[in-house]
C-alpha positions in Angstrom: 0.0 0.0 0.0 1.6 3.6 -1.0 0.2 5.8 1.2 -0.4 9.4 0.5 2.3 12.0 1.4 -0.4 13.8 3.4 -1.3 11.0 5.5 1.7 10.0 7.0 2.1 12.0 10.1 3.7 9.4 12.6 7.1 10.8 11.5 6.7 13.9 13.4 6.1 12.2 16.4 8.7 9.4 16.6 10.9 10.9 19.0 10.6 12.3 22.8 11.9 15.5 22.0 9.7 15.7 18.7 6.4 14.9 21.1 7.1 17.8 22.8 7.4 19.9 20.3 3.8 19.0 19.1 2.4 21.1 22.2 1.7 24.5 21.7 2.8 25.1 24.9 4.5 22.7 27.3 3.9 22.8 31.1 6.4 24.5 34.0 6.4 25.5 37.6 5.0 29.1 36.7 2.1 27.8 35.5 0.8 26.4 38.6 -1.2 28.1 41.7 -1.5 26.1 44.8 -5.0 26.3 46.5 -3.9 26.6 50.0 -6.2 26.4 53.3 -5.5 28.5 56.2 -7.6 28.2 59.2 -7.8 30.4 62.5 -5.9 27.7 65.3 -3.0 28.9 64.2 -0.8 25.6 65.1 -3.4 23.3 62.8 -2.2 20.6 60.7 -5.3 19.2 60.3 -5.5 16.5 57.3 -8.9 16.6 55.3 -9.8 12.9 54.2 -11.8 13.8 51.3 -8.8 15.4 50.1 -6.2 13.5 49.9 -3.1 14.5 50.9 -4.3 18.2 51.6 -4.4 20.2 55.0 -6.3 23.0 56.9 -2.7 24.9 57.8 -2.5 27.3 60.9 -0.5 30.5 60.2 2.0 29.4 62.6 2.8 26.3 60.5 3.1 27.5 57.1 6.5 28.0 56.8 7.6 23.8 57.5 4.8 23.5 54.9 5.7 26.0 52.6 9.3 26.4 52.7 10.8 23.6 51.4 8.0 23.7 48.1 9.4 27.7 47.6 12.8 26.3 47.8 11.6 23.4 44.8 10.3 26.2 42.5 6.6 27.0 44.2 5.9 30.2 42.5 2.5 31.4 43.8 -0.5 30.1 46.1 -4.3 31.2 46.8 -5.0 31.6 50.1 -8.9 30.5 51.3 -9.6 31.2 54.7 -11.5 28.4 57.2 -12.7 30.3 60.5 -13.8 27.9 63.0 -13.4 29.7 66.1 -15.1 33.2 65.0 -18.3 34.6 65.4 -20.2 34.1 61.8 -23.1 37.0 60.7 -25.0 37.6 57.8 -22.7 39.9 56.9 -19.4 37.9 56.8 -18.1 40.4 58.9 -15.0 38.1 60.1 -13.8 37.9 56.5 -11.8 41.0 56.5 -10.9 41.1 60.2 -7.1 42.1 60.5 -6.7 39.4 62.7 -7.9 36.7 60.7 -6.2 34.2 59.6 -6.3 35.2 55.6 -4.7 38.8 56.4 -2.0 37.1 58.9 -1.6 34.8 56.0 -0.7 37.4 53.3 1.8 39.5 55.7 3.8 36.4 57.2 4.1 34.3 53.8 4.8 38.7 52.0 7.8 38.6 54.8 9.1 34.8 54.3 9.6 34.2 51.0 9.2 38.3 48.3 9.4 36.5 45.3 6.1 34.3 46.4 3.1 35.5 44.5 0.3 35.5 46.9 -3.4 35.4 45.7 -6.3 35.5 48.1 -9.6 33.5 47.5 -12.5 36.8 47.7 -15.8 35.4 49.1 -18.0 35.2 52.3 -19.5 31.5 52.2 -16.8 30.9 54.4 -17.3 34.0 56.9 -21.7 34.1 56.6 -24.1 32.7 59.0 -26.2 31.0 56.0 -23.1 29.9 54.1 -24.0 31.8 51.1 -21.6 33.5 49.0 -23.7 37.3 49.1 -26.0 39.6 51.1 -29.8 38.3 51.4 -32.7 39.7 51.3 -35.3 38.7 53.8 -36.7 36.1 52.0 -33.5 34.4 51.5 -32.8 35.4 48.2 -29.3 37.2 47.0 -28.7 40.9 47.3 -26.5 41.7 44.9 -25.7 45.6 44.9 -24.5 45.0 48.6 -23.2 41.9 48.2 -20.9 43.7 45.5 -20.3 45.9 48.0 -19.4 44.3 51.1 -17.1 41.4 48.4 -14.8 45.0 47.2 -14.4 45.7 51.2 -12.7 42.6 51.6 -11.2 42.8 48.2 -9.5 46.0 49.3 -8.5 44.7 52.9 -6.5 41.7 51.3 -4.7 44.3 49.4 -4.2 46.4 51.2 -2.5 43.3 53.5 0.0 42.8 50.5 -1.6 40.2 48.8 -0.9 40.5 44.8 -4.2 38.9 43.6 -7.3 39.2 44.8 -10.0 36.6 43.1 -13.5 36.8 44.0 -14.8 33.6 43.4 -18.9 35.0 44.9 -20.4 35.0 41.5 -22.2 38.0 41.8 -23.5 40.7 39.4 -20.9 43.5 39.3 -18.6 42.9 41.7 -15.6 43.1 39.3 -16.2 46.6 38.2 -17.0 47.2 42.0 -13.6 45.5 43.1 -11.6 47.2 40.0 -13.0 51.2 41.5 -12.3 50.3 44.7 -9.0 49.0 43.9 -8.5 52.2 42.1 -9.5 54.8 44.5 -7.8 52.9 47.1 -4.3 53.1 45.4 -3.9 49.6 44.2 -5.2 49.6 40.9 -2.1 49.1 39.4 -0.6 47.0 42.5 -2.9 44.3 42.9 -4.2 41.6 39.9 -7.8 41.3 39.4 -8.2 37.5 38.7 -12.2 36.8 38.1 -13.8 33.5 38.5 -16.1 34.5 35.3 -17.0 31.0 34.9 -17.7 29.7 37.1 -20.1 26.7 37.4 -22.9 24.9 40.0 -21.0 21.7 39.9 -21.0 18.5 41.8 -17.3 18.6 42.0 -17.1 20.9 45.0 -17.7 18.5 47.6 -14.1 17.7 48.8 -14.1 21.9 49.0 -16.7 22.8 51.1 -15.8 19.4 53.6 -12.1 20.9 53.1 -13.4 24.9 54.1 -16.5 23.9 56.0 -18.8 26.6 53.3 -21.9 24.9 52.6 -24.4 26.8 52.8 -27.1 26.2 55.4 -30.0 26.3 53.2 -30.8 25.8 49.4 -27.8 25.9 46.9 -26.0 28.4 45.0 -27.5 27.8 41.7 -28.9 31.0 41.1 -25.8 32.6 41.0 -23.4 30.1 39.5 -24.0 29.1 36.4 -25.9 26.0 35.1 -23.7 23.3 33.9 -25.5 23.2 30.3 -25.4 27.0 30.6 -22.3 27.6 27.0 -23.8 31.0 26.2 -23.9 32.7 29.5 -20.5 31.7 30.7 -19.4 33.6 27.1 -21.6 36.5 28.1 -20.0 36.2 31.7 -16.5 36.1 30.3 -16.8 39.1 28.3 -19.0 41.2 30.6 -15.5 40.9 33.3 -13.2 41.4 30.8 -15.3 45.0 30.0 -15.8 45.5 33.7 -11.7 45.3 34.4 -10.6 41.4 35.2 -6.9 41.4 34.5 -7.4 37.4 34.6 -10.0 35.1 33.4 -11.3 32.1 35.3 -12.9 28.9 34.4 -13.7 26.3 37.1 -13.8 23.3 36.9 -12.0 22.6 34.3 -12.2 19.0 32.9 -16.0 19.3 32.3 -15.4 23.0 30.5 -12.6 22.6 28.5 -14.9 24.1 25.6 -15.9 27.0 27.6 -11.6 27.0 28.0 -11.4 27.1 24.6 -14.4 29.7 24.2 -12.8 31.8 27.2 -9.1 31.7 24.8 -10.8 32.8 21.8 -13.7 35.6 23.1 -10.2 37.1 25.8 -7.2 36.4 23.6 -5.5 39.4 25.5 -5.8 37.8 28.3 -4.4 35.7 30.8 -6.7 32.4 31.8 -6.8 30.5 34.5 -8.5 27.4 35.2 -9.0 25.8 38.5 -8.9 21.5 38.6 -11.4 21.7 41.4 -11.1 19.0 44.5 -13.5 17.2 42.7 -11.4 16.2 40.1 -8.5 16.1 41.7 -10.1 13.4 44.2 -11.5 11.2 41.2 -7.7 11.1 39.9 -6.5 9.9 43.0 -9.4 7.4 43.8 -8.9 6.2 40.3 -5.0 5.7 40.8 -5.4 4.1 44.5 -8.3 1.5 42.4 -5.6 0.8 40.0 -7.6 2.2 37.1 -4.2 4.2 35.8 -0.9 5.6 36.9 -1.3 8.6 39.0 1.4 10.4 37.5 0.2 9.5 33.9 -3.2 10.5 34.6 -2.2 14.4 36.5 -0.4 15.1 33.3 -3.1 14.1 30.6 -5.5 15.9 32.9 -3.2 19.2 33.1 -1.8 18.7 30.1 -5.8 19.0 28.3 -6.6 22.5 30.1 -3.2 23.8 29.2 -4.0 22.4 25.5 -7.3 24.4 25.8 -6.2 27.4 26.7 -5.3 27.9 29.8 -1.9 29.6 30.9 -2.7 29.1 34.7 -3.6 26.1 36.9 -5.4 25.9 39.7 -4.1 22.5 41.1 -3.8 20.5 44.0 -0.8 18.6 42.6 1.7 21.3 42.3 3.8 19.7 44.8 3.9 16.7 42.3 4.3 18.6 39.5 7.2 20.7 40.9 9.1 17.4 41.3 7.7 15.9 38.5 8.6 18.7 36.2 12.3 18.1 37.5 12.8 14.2 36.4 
């Protein structure tokens, strides 16, 4: 059989080094953010078993934990904060307290390690009496003006702490261009990254999360402000209405089930960085799949990573950067 000259395309593959080339862009430490938790006993080390391998860190404990991944390359982290021993309101008035444990966070890590790039997680699930992301009206239903509001206050706190990033991850309706004044009046418009979670999705993979940050909300869900999982055009509408509003970085999350809203995000924000965040979801069904002996854990992180950087994404969101930054040097 003679095949045609366009057919053959083994040839440019035969090789390691030719493999590589194939990508149109290859992964490194840089890429990757590490989701980090950071709760209020400042001594914790406390191990959360639907996340394997990942901890609820006290303040006072982050530098055995952090130190020696800085030294192997670590090049930034998001910080989410767990209060257990506050006071919650309806407000989430603990989330900006100077004495929490995000804020601590953010100067300690600013004074061990300069060249760390530190992003801060910007919501109030985590702070609110109900466990919902916003302000509510008295029926129980999101207030989004103040809920804008109060998510730019904290925004504005975390900067002014010295964290690089702030990313509000809250969903609602105009809190990027309300982040992006405030930001600006404030004197850190062009010192602190805007990184939006524009698309951001009701999924089922957030379980491991909220078990991880204790931020389930007391009553209902959060599907009115995230977006439905079937929902392609108004995660595009989302995208570009926080690009207009003054995102310096996009967001998709999860990432697995949205590669084509990746891909959409790359194409509708080509000026712009994107991120995408492999929630614990996913990151749990890798590693229950490798501990089954369905595949290789190692394999599998990389074909996983490897398809969000191949659709479009320049950032990760990851809980295997340790692995990776060891990984990455074999």
């Amino acid at each position: 059989m003679s095949l045609d000259i366009s057919s053959v395309l083994q040839g440019g593959y035969n090789h390691p080094l030719s493999r590589q080339w194939q990508a149109r862009r290859g992964l490194d430490k840089s890429m990757f953010m590490y989701p980090i938790f950071i709760t209020d006993d400042p001594s914790a080390r406390v191990e959360i078993p639907s996340l394997p391998g990942q901890c609820r860190w006290g303040v006072d404990r982050l530098e055995e934990f952090l130190g020696p991944l800085v030294k192997k390359g670590l090049k930034s982290i998001i910080l989410f904060g767990v209060p257990l021993n506050c006071e919650k309101d309806a407000r989430g008035t603990p989330a900006d307290d100077p004495n929490g444990p995000v804020i601590l966070s953010i100067k300690k890590l600013r004074a061990l390690y300069p060249s760390l790039y530190i992003a801060t997680d910007v919501c109030l699930c985590e702070y609110t009496s109900h466990g919902h992301c916003g302000l509510l009206h008295e029926d129980g239903t999101i207030n989004a003006p103040p809920s804008a509001e109060r998510i730019a206050d904290v925004a504005l706190a975390y900067a002014q702490a010295g964290a690089h990033c702030v990313a509000p991850s809250d969903m609602m309706d105009g809190r990027i261009k309300e982040i992006k004044r405030r930001l600006i009046d404030g004197g850190f418009g062009n010192r602190c990254l805007l990184m939006s979670y524009s698309a951001k999705f009701a999924s089922g993979l957030y379980g491991p999360f909220r078990d991880a940050a204790g931020s389930a909300p007391s009553f209902g869900d959060r599907k009115c402000y995230q977006l439905p999982p079937s929902a392609k055009g108004l995660a595009r509408r989302a995208i570009q209405r926080d690009t207009a509003e003054g995102a310096d970085i996009i967001m998709v999350k999860p990432a697995l089930p949205y590669l084509d809203i990746l891909a959409d995000a790359a194409q509708l924000a080509p000026d712009f960085p994107l991120a995408a965040y492999q929630v614990s979801g996913e990151y749990a069904m890798v590693v229950a799949g490798a501990r089954a002996g369905v595949y290789d854990l190692r394999a599998m992180a990389f074909e996983t990573t490897e398809s969000i950087v191949r659709a479009g994404a320049t950032i990760i969101l990851s809980y295997f950067t340790p692995q990776f930054l060891d990984w990455l040097d074999e």
